[in-house]
C-alpha positions as CSV (number, residue, x, y, z in Angstrom):
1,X,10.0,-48.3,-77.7
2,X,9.6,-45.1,-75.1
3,X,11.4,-45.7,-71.6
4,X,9.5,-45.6,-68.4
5,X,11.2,-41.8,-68.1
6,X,9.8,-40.6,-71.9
7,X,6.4,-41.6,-70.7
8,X,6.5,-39.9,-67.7
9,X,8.0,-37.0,-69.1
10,X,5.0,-37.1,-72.0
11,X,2.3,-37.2,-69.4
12,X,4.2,-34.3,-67.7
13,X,3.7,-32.3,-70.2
14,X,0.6,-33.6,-71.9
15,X,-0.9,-31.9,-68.3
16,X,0.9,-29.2,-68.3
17,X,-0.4,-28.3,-71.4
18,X,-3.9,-29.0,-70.3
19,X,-3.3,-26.2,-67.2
20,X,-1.5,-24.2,-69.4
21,X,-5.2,-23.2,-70.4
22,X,-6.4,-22.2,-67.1
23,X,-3.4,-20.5,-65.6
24,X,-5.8,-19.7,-62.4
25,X,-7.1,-23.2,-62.5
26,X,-3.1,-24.3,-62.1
27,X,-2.0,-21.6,-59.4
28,X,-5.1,-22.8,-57.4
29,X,-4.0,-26.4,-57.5
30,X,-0.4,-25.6,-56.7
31,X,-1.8,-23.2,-53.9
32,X,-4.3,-25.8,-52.3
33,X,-1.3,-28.8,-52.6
34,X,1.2,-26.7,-50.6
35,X,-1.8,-25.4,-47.7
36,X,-3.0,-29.0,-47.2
37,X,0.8,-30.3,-47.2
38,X,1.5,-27.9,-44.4
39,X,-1.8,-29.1,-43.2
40,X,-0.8,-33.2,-43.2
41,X,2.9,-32.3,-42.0
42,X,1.7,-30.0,-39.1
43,X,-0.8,-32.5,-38.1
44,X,1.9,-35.1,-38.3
45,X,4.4,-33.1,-36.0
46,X,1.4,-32.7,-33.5
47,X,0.0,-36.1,-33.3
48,X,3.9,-37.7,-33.5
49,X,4.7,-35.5,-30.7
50,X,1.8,-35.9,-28.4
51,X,2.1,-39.7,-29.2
52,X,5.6,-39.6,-27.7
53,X,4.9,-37.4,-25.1
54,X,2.2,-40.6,-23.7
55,X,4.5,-42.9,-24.5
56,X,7.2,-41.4,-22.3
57,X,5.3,-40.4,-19.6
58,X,3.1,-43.6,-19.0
59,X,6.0,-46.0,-20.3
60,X,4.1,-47.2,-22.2
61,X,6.2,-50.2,-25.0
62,X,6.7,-49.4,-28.4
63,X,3.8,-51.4,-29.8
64,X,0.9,-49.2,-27.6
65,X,2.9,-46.2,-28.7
66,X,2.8,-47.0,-32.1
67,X,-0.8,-48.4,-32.3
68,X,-2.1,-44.9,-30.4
69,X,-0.4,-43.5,-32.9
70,X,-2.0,-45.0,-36.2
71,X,-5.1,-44.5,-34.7
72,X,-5.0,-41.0,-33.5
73,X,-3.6,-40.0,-36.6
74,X,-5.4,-42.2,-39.3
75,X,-8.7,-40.2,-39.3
76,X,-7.3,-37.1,-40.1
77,X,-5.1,-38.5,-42.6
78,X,-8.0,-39.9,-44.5
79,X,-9.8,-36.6,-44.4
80,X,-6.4,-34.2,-45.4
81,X,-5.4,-36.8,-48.0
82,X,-9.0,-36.8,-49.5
83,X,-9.2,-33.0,-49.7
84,X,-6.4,-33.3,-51.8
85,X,-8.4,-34.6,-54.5
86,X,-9.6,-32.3,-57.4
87,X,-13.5,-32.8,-56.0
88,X,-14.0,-29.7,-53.6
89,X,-17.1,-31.2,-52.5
90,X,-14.9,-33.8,-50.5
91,X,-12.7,-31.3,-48.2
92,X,-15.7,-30.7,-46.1
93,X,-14.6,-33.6,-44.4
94,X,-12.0,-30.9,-43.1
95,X,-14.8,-29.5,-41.7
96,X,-15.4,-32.3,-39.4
97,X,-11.9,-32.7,-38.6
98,X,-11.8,-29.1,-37.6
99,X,-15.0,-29.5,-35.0
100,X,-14.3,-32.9,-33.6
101,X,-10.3,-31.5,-33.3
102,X,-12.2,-28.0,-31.0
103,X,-14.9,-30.2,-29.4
104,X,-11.7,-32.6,-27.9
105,X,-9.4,-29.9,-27.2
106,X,-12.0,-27.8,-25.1
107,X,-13.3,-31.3,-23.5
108,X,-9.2,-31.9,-22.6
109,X,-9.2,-27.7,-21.3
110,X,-12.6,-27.3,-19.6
111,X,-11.9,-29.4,-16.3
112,X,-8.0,-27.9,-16.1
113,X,-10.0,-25.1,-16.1
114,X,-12.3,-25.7,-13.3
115,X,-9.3,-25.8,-11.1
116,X,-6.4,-24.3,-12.0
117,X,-6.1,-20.8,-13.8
118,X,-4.9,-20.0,-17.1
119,X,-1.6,-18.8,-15.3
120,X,-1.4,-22.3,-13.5
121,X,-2.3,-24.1,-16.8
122,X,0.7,-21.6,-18.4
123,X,3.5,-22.4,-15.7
124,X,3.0,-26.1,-16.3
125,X,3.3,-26.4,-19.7
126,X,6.0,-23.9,-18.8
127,X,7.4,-26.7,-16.9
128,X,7.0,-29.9,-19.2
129,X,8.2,-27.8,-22.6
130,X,11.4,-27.2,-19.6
131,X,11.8,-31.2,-19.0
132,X,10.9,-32.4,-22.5
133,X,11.4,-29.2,-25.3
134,X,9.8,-31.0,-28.2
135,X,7.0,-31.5,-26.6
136,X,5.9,-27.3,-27.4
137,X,5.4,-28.8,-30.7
138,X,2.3,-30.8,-29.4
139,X,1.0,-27.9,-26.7
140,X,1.3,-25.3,-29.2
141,X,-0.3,-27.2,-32.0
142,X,-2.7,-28.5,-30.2
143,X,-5.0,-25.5,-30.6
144,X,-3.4,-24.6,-34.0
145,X,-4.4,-27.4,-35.7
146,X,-8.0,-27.7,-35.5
147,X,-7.7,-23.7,-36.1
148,X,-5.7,-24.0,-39.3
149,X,-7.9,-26.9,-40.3
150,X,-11.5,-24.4,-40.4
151,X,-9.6,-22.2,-42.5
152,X,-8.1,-24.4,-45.0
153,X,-11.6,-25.8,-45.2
154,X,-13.2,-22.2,-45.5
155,X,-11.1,-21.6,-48.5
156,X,-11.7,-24.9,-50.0
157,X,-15.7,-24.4,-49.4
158,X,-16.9,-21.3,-49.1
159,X,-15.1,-18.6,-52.0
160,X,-17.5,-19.9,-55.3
161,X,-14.6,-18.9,-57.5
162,X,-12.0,-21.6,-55.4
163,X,-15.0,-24.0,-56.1
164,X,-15.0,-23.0,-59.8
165,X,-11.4,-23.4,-60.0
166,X,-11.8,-27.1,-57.8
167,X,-14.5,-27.9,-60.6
168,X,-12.1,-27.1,-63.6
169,X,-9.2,-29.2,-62.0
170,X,-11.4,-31.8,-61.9
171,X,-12.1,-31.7,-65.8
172,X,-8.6,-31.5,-66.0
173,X,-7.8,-34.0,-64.1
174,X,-10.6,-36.6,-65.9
175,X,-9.3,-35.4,-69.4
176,X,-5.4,-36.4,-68.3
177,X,-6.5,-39.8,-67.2
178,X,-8.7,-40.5,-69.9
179,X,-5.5,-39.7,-71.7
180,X,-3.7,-41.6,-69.7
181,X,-5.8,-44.5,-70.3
182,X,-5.3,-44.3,-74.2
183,X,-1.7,-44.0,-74.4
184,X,-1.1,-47.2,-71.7
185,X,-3.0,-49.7,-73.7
């Protein structure tokens, strides 16, 4: 009888074999896994460090801090974890992400700038990255996010031959679970 490992290690290479035929198809993939890994951990870093920040400066108790958390954070998981899917009709959700992430950070800006200038705004993040130094994680994510976001989107969406290549992962991907399917029962 095959251990767990054999099987594993059959699958492995059962789809290796199966993007062995599409070498482009395959660098695609791995390209698209590592930009919307750097996508979830940067978001991550951002949302875990602006989180904190509240939490320290309101004192707020661990329970709101980890509930504001969850929910600022859950929404964008769901779309980045989605877009990782071999369907590259799905990471236009990134899209969304990427507007709603703009629309909030200029809604947060706009009043500051009403009436403070961009020098004033500067000097006190200046002065809170001075008190609390992880928290230039958050203010310089903040508007790197939803940046990064667009483009990773734009490169999902927009190239035909990255939607090609999504298209053929997805054959791919429906051929190694059908086989999958056979070899389990």
């Amino acid at each position: 009888m095959e251990t767990r490992e054999e099987m594993k290690n059959r699958f492995k290479a059962y789809r290796q074999s199966l993007y062995d035929q599409y070498p482009e198809v395959d660098r695609f993939v791995k390209r698209k896994s590592r930009f919307l890994s750097l996508l979830l951990i940067i978001c991550l870093i951002q949302n875990f460090t602006t989180v904190l920040g509240l939490k320290i400066t309101m004192e707020a108790s661990i329970g709101v801090f980890i509930m504001a958390a969850l929910v600022r954070i859950g929404t964008q998981l769901i779309f980045i974890l989605a877009a990782m899917t071999p369907r590259w009709q799905i990471s236009l959700g990134l899209y969304i992400m990427a507007v709603d992430r703009i629309a909030n950070y200029i809604r947060q800006l706009l009043p500051h700038l009403e009436n403070y200038s961009i020098q004033d705004i500067f000097n006190a993040n200046q002065a809170i990255i001075a008190r609390w130094p992880w928290m230039g994680f958050a203010i310089i994510l903040e508007p790197v996010l939803p940046v990064l976001t667009l483009f990773t989107a734009m490169w999902l969406t927009i190239p035909a031959k990255n939607r090609r290549y999504a298209e053929k992962s997805e054959e791919i991907n429906k051929k190694f679970m059908e086989f999958i399917s056979k070899e389990t029962k």
